[in-house]
C-alpha positions in Angstrom: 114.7 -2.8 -174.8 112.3 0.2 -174.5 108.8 -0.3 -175.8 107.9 2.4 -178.4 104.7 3.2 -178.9 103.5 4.0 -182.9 103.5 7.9 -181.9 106.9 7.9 -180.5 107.9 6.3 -183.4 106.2 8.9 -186.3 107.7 11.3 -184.0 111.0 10.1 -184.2 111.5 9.5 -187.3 110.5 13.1 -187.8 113.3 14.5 -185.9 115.5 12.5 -187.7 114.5 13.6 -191.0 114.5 17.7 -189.5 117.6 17.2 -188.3 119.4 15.5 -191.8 117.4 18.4 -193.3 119.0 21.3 -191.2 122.6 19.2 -191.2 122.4 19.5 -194.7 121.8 23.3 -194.8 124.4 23.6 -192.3 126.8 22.1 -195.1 125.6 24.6 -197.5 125.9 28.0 -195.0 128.9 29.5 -194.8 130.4 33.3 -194.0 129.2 34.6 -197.4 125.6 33.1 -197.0 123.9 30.2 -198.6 126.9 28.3 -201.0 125.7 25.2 -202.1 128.7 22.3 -202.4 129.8 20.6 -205.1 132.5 17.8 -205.8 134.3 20.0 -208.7 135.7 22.8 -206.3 138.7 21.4 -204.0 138.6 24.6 -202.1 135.2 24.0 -200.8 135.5 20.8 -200.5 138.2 21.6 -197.8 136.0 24.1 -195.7 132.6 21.8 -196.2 135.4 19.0 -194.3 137.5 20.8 -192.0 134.7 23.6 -191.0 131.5 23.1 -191.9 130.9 19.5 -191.2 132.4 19.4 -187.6 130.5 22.3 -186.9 127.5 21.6 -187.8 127.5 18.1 -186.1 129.1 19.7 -183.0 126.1 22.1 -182.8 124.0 19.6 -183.0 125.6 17.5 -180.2 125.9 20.2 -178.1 122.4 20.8 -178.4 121.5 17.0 -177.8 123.7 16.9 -174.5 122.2 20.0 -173.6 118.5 18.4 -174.3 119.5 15.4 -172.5 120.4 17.0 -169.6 117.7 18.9 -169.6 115.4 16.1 -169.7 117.3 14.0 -166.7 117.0 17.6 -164.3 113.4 18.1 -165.1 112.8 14.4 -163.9 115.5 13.8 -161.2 114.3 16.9 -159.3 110.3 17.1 -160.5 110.8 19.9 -161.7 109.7 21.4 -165.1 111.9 24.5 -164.7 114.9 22.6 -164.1 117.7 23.1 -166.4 121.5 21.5 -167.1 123.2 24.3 -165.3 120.9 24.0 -162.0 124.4 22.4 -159.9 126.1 25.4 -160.8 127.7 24.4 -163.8 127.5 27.3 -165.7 129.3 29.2 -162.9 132.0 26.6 -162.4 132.9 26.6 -166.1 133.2 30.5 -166.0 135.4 30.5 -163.0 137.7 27.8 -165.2 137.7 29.3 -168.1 138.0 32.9 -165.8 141.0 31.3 -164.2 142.4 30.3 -166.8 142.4 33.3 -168.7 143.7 35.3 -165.6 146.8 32.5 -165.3 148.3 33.3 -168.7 150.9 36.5 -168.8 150.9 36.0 -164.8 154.3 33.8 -165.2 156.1 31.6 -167.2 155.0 28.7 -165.3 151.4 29.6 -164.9 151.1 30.7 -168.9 152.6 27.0 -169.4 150.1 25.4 -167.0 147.3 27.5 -168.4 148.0 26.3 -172.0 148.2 22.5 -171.2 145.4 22.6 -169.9 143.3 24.3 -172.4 140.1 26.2 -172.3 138.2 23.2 -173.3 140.0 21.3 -170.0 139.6 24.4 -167.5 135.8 24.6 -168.7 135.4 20.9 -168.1 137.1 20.9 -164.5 135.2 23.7 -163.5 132.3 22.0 -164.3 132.8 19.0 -162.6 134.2 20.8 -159.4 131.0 22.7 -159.0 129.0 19.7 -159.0 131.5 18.0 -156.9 131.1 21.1 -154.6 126.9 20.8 -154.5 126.8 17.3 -153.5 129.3 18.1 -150.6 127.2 20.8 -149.4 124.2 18.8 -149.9 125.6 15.5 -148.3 124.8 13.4 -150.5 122.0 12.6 -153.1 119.8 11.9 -150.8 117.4 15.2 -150.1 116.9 16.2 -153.3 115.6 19.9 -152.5 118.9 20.1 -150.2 121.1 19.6 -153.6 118.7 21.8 -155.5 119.4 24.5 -153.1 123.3 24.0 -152.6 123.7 24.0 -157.0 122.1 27.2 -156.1 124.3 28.4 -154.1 127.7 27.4 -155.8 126.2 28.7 -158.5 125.9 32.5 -157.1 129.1 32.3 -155.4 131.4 30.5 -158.4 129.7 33.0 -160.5 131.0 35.8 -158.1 134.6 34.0 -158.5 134.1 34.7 -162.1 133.3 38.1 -162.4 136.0 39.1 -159.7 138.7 37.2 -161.3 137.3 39.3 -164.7 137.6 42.8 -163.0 141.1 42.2 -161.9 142.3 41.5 -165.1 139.9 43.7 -168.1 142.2 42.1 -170.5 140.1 38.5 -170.0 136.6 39.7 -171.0 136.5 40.1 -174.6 137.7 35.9 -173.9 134.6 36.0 -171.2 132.1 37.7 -173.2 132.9 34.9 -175.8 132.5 32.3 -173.7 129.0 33.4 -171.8 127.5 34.0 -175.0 128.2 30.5 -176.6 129.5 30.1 -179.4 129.9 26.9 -181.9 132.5 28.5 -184.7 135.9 26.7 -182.9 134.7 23.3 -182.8 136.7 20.5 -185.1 136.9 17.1 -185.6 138.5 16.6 -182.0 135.6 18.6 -180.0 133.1 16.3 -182.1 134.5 13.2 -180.8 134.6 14.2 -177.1 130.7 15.3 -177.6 129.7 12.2 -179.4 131.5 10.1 -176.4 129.9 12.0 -174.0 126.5 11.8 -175.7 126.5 7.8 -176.3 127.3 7.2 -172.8 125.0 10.1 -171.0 122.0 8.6 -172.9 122.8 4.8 -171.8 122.7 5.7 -168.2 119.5 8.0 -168.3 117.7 5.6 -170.4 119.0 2.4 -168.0 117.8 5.0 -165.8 113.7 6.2 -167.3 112.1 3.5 -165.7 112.9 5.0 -162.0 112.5 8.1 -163.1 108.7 7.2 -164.0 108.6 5.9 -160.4 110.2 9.1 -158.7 107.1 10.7 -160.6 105.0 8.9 -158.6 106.8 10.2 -155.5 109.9 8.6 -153.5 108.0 6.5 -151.3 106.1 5.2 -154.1 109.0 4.5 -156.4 111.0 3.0 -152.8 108.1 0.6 -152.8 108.9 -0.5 -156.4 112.0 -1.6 -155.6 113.9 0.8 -156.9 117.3 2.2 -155.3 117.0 6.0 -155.6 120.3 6.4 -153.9 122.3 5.0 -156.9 119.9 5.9 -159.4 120.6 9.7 -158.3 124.4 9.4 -158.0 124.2 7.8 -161.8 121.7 10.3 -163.1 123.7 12.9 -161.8 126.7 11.6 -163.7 125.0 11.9 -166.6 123.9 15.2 -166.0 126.8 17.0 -165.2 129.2 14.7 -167.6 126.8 16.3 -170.9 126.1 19.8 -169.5 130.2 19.7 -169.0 130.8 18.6 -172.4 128.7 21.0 -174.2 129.5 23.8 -172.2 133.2 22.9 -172.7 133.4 23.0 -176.4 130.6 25.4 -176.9 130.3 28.3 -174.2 127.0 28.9 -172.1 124.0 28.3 -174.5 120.9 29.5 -172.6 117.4 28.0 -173.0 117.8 24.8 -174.9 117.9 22.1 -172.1 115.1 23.7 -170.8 112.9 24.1 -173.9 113.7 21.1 -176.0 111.9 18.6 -173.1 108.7 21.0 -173.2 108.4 21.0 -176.9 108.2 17.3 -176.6 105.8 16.7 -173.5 103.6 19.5 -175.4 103.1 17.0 -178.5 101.8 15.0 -175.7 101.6 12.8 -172.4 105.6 10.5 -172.8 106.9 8.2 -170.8 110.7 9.2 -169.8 111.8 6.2 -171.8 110.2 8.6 -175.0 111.4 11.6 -173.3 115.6 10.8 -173.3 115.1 10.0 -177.0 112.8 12.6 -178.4 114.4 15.3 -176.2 118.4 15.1 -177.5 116.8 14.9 -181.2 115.1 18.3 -180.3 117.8 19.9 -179.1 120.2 19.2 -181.5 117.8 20.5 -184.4 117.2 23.6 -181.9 120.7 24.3 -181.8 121.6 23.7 -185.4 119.0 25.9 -186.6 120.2 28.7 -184.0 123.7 28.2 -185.7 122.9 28.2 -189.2 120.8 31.3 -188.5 124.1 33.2 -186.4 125.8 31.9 -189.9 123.4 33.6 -192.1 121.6 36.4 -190.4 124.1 39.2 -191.0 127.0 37.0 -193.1 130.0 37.4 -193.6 130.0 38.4 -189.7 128.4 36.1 -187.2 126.3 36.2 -184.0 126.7 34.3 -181.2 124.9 31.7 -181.4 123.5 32.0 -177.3 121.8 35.5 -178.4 119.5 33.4 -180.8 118.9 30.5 -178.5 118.0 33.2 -175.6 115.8 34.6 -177.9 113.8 32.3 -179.5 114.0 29.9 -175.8 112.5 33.2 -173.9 109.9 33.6 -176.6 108.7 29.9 -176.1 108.4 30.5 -172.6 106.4 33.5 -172.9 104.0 32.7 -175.1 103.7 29.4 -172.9 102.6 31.4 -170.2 100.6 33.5 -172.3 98.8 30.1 -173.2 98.6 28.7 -170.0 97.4 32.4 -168.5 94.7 32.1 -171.3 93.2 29.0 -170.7 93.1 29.1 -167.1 91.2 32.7 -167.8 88.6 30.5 -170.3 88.2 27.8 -167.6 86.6 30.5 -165.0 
């Protein structure tokens, strides 16, 4: 069991009550704006169910895995500028859902193969191939600035794959453009379950994992001396990583900024232990990307924004002024 300390606790009972708070305005937001639900309209109580509902929970998971990921990066690599997509997958999701898109109309047999598989499947296995591909080129988990560098690199050149599969066929991007901008207004009941899965497993492993990621903080040869196995730690941690970035990015699109801010919104209500961290971070997220979505809901309703144009926005914002800060208070300590 993870020792809590009394402000991790006030603080996590607050997310909890945000995030039933914006889950219940998600119920209530639909395409004509705020319609609150009631038990006397069969109609409604068919879209709150079969729409609402699984959408708003699947923001919110998408947002947690997103978080989580976030939060693993940052402290696998040191790093407070890592993100989930740092192993390139981003870039291997695009070339599969790219590929995809490119396969159907080719042939009988590839249109066939293209639908079986799905977008949700050729997201996911893109995914997973680009990280497969980064640890190849960085033998191993070993060096971890050799794997930070060789995500980069699959990253620019799956990313190439992308766009060049795009240009040959014009038909795909409208499909693309979808897709890069993020989007939470497809997910069901099915997509729900997959994320939830994902989520309860991801967070098991990084928080089986915090205690050695407090050591790595220390540096490796301080956390080798504490007995812990960084080889295996890595390889699971990475796991994680790349099994919630695929899962969110595989029902949802490419969400920008949100497994990158949610773990600085929580180290800046102060100093956290990574035990803290795992569970304060996926709470953030999810309530950043639920309140992204209810907003793309309700902004210009009955027509929709993507919900990645929100998160970019208010994520970049954050950062900004957080340099501003930072720019500011280094100025007042001369």
């Amino acid at each position: 069991m993870l020792a809590m300390s009394a402000r991790t606790a006030i603080q996590l009972a607050a997310l909890l009550v945000l995030c039933a708070v914006l889950m219940l305005l998600g119920l209530s937001i639909g395409s004509t704006g705020f319609s609150p639900w009631t038990d006397n309209d069969p109609t409604l109580r068919q879209i709150l169910w079969d729409i609402r509902a699984p959408r708003s929970l699947g923001a919110w998971l998408a947002g947690a895995l997103l978080a989580l990921a976030g939060a693993v990066a940052q402290g696998l690599f040191r790093n407070p500028l890592a993100d989930p997509y740092l192993l390139g997958c981003s870039a291997g999701a695009s070339l599969g859902v790219a590929a995809l898109n490119f396969l159907v109309g080719l042939s009988p047999p590839a249109t066939a193969l293209a639908l079986r598989i799905g977008m949700t499947g050729a997201a996911f296995a893109g995914a997973v191939f680009a990280v497969v591909l980064s640890l190849i080129l960085a033998r191993g988990v070993e060096q971890s600035l050799r794997l930070l560098l060789a995500g980069v690199v699959v990253g620019v050149v799956l990313g190439s794959g992308a766009a060049l599969l795009t240009l040959m066929n014009p038909d795909i991007l409208r499909a693309m453009q979808a897709f890069m901008l993020g989007s939470t207004g497809y997910v069901g009941w099915s997509a729900v379950q997959v994320m939830a899965m994902a989520m309860v497993l991801c967070l098991l492993v990084s928080l089986g994992c915090s205690r050695a990621l407090d050591a790595l903080t220390l540096g490796e040869d301080t956390a080798r001396s504490l007995g812990q196995r960084l080889t295996l730690i890595r390889l699971l941690l990475i796991g994680a990583l790349s099994l919630a970035t695929g899962a969110a990015v595989a029902q949802c699109g490419l969400i920008a900024f949100v497994g990158l801010v949610a773990p600085h919104l929580v180290r800046s209500w102060g100093p956290t232990t990574h035990g803290a961290l795992l569970l304060l971070s996926p709470l953030t997220g999810g309530a950043l990307l639920l309140a992204a979505d209810i907003g793309a809901r309700w902004v210009i309703a009955p027509q929709e924004l993507p919900v990645g144009i929100i998160t970019a926005l208010l994520g970049g914002s954050y950062l900004l002024w957080l340099m501003h800060r930072r720019k500011s208070s280094l100025g007042g300590a001369r």
